[in-house]
C-alpha positions in Angstrom: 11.7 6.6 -5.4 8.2 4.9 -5.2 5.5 6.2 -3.2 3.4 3.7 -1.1 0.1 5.0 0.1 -1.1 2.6 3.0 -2.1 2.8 6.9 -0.8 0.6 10.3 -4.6 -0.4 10.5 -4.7 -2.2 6.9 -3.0 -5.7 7.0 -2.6 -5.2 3.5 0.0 -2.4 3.9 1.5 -3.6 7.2 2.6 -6.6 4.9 4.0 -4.1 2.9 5.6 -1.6 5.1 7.8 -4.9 6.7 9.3 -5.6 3.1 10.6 -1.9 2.8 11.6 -1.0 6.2 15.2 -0.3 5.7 14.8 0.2 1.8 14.3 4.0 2.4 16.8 4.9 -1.3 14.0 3.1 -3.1 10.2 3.2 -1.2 8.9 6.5 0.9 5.6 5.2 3.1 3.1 7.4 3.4 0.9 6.9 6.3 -2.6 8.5 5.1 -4.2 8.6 8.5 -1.2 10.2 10.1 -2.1 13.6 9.4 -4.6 15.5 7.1 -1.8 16.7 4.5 -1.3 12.8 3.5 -5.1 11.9 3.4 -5.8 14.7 1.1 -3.0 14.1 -1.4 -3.7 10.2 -1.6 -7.6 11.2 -1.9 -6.6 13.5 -4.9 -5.1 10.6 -6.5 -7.5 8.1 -6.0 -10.7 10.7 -6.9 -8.4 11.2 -10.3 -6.6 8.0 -10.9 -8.3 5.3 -13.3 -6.0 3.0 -11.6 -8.4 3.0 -8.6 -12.0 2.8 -10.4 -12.3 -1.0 -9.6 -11.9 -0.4 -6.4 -13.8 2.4 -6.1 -16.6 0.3 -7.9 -16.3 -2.3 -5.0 -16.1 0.0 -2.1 -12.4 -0.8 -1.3 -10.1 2.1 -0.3 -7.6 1.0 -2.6 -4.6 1.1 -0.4 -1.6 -0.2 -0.2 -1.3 2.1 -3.5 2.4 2.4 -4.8 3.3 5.4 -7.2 6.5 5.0 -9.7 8.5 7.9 -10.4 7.4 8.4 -13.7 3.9 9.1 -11.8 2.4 5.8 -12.5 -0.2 4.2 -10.5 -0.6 0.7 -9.5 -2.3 -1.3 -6.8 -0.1 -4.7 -7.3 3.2 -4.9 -5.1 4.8 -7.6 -7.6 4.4 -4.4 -10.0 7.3 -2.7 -7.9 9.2 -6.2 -6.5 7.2 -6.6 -3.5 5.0 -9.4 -2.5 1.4 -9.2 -2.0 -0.5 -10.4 0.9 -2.0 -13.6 0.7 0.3 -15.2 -2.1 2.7 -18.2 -1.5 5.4 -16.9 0.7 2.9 -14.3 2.7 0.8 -14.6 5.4 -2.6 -15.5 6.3 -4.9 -12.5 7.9 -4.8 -14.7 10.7 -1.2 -14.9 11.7 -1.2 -10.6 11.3 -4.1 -10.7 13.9 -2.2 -12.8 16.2 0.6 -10.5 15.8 2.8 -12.4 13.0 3.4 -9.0 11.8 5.6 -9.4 8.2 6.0 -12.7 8.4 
């Protein structure tokens, strides 16, 4: 099953979280503001991750962040069959803010 680290208040992962609702067998969400347990295991990875030094470099958070079963880290959604924000097919920030959610 494949981890996704993301947040309701990120676009980003909102885009996400659409794609895998009902897909449960193959992606667990993990909100990280929900509760202090899933903020501190998705900072652990990101403080120890190489996957997330760009990021880091930049000042992003680095979310959504999806984690394989073999314990592999990536930041791109095509990576696990998803589709990221803002590619053909997705989108714009502007249709999430008008409440196009997963569209």
């Amino acid at each position: 099953m494949i981890k996704v680290y993301g947040m309701p208040t990120c676009p980003y992962c909102d885009y996400i979280h659409k794609q895998i609702e009902g897909r449960e067998d193959e992606f667990r969400y993990i909100n990280i503001g929900e509760n202090i347990r899933n903020m501190s295991a998705f900072t652990r990875l990101r403080d120890t991750n190489p996957a997330f030094d760009r990021m880091k470099a930049i000042g992003d958070v680095g979310i959504p962040a999806f984690v394989l079963e073999d314990g592999t880290v990536t930041l791109k959604p095509e990576d696990v069959g998803l589709v990221e924000f803002g590619t053909p097919g997705a989108c714009s920030i502007e249709d999430h803010r008008s409440g196009r959610k997963g569209c």
